[in-house]
C-alpha positions, 0 to 999 in steps of 0.5 A: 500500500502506499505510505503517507507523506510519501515523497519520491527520491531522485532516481526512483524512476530512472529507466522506466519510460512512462506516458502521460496523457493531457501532459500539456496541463494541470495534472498531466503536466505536473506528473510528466515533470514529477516523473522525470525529475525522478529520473523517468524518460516521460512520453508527453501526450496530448493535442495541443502541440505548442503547450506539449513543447513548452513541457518538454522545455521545461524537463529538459531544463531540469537536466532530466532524461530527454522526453518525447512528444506525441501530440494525440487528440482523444477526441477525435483519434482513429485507429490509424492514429492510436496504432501509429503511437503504439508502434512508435513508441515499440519501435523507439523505446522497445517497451512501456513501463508506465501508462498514466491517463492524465487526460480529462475532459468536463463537459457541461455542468448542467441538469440532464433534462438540459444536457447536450447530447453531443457533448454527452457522448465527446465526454464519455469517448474522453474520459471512458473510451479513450483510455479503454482503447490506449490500454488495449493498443499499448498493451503489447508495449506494457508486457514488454516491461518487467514492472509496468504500471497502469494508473487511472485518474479517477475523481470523488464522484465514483463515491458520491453520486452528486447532481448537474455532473452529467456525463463526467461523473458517468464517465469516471464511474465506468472508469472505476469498472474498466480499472477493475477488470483490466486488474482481474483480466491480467491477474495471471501477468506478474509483470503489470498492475493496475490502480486508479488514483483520486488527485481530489481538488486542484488548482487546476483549469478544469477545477476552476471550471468546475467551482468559478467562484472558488478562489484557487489559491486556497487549493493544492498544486497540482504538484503536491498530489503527485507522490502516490501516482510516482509511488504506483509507478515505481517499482515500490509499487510492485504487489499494488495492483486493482484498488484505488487510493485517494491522494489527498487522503494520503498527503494529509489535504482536503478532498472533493 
């Protein structure tokens, strides 16, 4: 189980390449520098190029392994698309030692009498199908690690069943059955685990979407929940596979 407070020395994670979806911001940004400056070579994803480069900077300047951009819209990826990232990174790295899906999408906060039905379905393929169908597809690469790590982001609303969520919540409790059975589905696999983790609140765009008149500064870093998801993705999570954990809980802060 993952200790409390618990804090990644440098070199935790030297060797292992891990991917992070929605790298360009928030959470996933804040976890790709996180990884490398603990000494992980980080596949920054994400659709917004320009934001993905500036993340790259930035881990460079912190004379971390070099990373790698691979710009991947979950929104409107094909399979073309997604078989086309999972070649690459077989044939540029030989393996994947950690997947983490970073990437999220909110959508309206609105009743479901007044949801809009587009919107409906973008956030569900977002935050459900797209993570699904990148497991599948980078699987392959997975089982050529001796010690890989699936990490979901998962949120407080699997647990508490609220109003005007709409499809994010929907999205994130289906997601909880996903993790689930990729953990029972590959039990016979030694080499892979499978867990989901809650950041809880954030200063984060999609928080301040979400609570507009919440004031940010009274919100963790983004930074300072990201110890449980380096700790799954170590070797010191080895024996740690199908639960969920929720991160705020386990740094002492406030969860939502």
């Amino acid at each position: 189980m993952i200790p409390k407070n618990f804090t990644p020395h440098a070199g935790l994670l030297a060797g292992r390449v891990i991917l992070v979806t929605g790298a360009s911001s928030g959470l996933g940004q804040a976890l790709a520098i996180e990884c490398a400056r603990a000494g992980a070579t980080v596949i920054l994803s994400g659709r917004n190029g320009a934001k993905l480069e500036r993340v790259y900077d930035e881990i460079e300047s912190l004379g971390a392994p070099q990373p790698a951009i691979a710009r991947l819209d979950l929104a409107t990826a094909t399979a073309v698309d997604y078989d086309a990232l999972a070649q690459t990174i077989g044939t540029e790295f030989g393996r994947l030692d950690g997947l983490v899906h970073s990437a999220g999408l909110l959508g309206d906060r609105t009743p479901l009498e007044q949801y809009d039905v587009p919107t409906w379905c973008k956030v569900l393929h977002v935050n459900l199908t797209a993570p699904f169908i990148l497991t599948q597809v980078l699987l392959p690469c997975l089982r050529k690690s001796p010690d890989a790590s699936i990490v979901f982001v998962s949120s407080g609303v699997v647990h508490n069943s609220r109003p005007f969520w709409g499809a994010y919540a929907v999205a994130k409790t289906g997601l909880e059955s996903v993790r689930s059975m990729w953990s029972q589905e590959l039990e016979g696999e030694a080499n892979i685990r499978v867990n989901s983790v809650n950041p809880g609140r954030m200063r984060t765009p999609m928080r301040a979407a979400a609570y507009p008149g919440e004031d940010p500064n009274t919100l963790p870093t983004p930074a300072s929940v990201t110890g449980p998801f380096i700790y799954l993705l170590s070797s010191q999570g080895r024996g740690t596979d199908g639960k969920y954990f929720d991160a705020q809980e386990l740094i002492g802060g406030a969860t939502s």
